[in-house]
N, C-alpha and C positions, 0 to 999 in steps of 0.2 A: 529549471531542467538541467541547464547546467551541471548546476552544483549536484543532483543525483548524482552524473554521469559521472564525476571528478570524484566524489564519495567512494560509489560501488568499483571503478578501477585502480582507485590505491587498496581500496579494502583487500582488493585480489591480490594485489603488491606487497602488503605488507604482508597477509596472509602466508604467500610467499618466503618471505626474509622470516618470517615464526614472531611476528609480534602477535596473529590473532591466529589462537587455537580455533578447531573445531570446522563447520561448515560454513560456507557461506553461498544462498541460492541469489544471483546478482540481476538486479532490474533493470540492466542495462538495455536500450530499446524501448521501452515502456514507460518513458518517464514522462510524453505528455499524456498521458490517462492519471496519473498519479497530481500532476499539476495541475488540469485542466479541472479536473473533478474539486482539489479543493481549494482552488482559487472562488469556487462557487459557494464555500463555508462561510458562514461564522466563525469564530472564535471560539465560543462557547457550545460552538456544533458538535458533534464527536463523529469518528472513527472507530471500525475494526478492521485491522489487515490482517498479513498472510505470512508464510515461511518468506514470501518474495516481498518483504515490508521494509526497508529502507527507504527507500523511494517518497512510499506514501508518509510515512514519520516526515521528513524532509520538506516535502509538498505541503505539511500538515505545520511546520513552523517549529520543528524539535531541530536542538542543537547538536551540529555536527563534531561536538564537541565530545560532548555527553555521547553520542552516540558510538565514538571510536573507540573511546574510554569502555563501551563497553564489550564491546568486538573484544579488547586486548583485553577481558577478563579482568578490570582493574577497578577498583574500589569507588572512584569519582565516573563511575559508570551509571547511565539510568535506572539499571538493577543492582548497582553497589557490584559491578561484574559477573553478576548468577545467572541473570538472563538471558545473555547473550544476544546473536542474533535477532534469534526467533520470537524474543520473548521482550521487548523496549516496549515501556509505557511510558506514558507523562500527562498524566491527568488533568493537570491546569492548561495542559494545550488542545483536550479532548482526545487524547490518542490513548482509548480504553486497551491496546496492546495488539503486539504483533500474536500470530497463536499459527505454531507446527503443526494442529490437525487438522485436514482438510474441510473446508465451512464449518470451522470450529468457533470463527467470528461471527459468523450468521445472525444465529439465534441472540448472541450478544447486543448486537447493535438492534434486533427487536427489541429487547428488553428496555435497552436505551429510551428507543421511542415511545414502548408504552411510558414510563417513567416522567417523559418529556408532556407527552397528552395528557397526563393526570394532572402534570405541575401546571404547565403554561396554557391551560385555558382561555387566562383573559391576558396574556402577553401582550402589548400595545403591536409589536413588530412582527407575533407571530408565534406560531410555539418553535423552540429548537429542533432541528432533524439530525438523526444521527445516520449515516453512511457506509456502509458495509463492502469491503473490498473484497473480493474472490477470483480464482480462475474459473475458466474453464471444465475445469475437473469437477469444481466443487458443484457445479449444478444437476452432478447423477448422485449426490450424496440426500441422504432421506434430512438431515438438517435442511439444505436449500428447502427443498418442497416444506416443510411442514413449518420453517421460518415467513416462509411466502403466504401459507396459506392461511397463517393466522393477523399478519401484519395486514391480507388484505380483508377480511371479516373486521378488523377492529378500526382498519384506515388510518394505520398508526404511522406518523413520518418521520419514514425510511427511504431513504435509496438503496438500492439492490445493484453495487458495481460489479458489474463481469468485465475481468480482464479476459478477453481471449485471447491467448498466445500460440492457441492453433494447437499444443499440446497438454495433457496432461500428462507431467515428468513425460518419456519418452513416447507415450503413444498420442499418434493423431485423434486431432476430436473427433473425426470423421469415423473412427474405429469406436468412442467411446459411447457415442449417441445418433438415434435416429436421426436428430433433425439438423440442418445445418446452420440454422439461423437460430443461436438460441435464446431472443429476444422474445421470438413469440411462447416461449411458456408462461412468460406474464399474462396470457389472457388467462389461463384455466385459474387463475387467484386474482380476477378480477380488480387488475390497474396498466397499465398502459407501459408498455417493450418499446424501445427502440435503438436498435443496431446505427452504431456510428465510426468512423474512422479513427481509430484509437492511436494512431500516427498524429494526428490534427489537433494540435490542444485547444485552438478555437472550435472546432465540433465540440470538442468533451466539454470544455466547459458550457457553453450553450445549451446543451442537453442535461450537463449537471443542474445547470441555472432552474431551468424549466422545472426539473424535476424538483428542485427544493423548495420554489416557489409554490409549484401544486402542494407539497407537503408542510410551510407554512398555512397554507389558508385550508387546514383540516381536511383535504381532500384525498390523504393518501398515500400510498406508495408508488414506487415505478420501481421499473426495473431496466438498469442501462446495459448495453456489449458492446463494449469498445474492442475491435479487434485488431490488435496489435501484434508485436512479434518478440523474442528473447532474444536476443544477439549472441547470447552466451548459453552454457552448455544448463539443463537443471540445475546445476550445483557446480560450484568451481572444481573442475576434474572430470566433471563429466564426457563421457569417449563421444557422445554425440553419435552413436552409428545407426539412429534412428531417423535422421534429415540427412541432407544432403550440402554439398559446398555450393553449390546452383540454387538450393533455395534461399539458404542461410545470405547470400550476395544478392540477391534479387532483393530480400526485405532490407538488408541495408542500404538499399539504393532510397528507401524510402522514411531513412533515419528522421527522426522528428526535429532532432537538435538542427542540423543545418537548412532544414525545411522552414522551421522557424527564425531562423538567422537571417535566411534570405526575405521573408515578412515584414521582420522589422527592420529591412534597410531600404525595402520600399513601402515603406511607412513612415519614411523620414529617421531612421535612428544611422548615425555617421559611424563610420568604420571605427573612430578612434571611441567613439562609449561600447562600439561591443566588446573592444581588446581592451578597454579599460574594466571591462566585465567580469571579462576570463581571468583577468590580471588578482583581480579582486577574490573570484572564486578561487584561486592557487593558492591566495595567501588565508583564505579559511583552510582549506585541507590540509598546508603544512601546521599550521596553528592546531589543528585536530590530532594530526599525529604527532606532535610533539605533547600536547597534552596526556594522550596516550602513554607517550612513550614514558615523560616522566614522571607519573601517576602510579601510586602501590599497588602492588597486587591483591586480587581480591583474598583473604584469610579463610581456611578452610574454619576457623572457630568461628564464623558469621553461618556457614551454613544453615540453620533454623532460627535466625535473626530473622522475622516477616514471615515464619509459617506459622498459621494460627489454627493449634489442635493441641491435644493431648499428649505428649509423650511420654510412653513408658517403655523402660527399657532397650531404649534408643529406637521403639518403634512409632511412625505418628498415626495417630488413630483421630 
């Protein structure tokens, strides 16, 4: 959890000084739904995340390395620096990719699992599940529903992650949807909702747990809402005039990072391994942006290097 938090605010730092062009939507606040969920993985599990997917990469075991490198558009990037942000994959870690359209990951990580139920029938420990990260937003998109409703006719295993951050980009959920709880539209797709404190990374994982377990032993999907908060604006630059400084201070009061620090110091962990922690997390970051920094740029002659179609005439078809 850390190490998100120390990621996503150099990122904004460097962004800053002009080492990473372009957008950056930061997960600062949210990081134990991103850990909690998949400290509940396998290895060989997979992910889909979102525009707000740093976090979940990082939780997922991809390197902070690789990961800044790509931010700085630089060649030793996860996407050789073309993907940026939005767009970090790493396959051998199961992170099928971040994706800019709203429940654009959805349907993906169905596929994943049907794919998973075909293979792994007689898996000794289980077939593998694959896990789908979303907002809020994404569940009044016609992908959610009709990902939900076939994952739940086939019982194919998936987790269905809702991040709630109370927003979609600027407008309340309150405004975007009837219902305020939106765990329970998991019944109309027949598998089992449950709303948990997306602050609490022992809830999420615990609920992650469950759910992967019902979904090893063939029984299905679920679908989790962790409702948590952004600390930062949609997107770095964001005016915010859509919240308030009274609410924005209210959910920081309920930050996960020091909520959980305070856990594991009565749980026996001594002051001097958590500052040996932090210590530790500083010197991955600077390590990342130094890699960045002295790392190539990506070449505009690689541009159609990994697109696979036809082109003619500099058109791809």
């Amino acid at each position: 959890m850390l190490l998100i938090r120390q990621f996503e605010l150099r990122a904004i730092e460097e962004r800053q000084r002009g080492l990473i062009p372009g957008f950056i939507h930061p997960y600062v606040g949210q990081e134990a739904c991103a850990v909690g969920a998949c400290a509940a993985l396998e290895r060989d599990d997979v992910i889909t995340s979102t525009h707000r997917g740093h976090g979940h990469l990082i939780a997922k075991g991809g390197d902070v390395r690789l990961m800044m490198a790509e931010l700085a558009a630089r060649k030793t990037g996860y996407c050789a620096g073309k993907g940026g942000s939005l767009h970090m994959t790493d396959f051998d870690l199961g992170i099928l990719g971040a994706n800019g359209i709203v429940a654009g990951g959805i349907p993906m990580a169905v596929g994943a699992a049907l794919a998973f139920k075909m293979r792994d029938q007689h898996r000794p420990s289980g077939t593998r599940v694959a896990l789908a990260f979303f907002g809020d937003g994404a569940t009044n998109q016609g992908a959610f529903h009709e990902a939900l409703n076939l994952a739940g006719v086939w019982k194919l295993p998936v987790i269905f992650f809702c991040e709630n951050n109370l927003y979609g980009e600027g407008t309340p959920q309150h405004k975007q949807g009837a219902i305020t709880q939106l765990s329970a539209r998991a019944a109309a797709y027949g598998m089992p909702g449950v709303t948990v404190d997306g602050n609490d990374v022992v809830a999420v994982y615990r609920a992650t747990a469950e759910a992967v377990a019902r979904a090893r032993r063939g029984e299905g999907p679920s679908l989790i809402e962790a409702v948590t908060y952004r600390f930062r604006g949609h997107y770095e630059g964001d005016p915010q005039v859509y919240r308030s400084r009274e609410e924005i201070a209210a959910w920081q009061a309920r930050d996960p990072l020091p909520r959980t620090r305070e856990a594991l110091r009565m749980r026996g962990v001594t002051e001097a391994q958590l500052v040996a922690l932090e210590r530790e997390v500083e010197q991955q970051i600077e390590a990342a942006v130094q890699f960045a920094r002295e790392s190539p740029q990506a070449d505009p002659q690689d541009a159609l290097v990994g697109v696979y179609g036809d082109v003619h005439n500099g058109a791809v078809f």
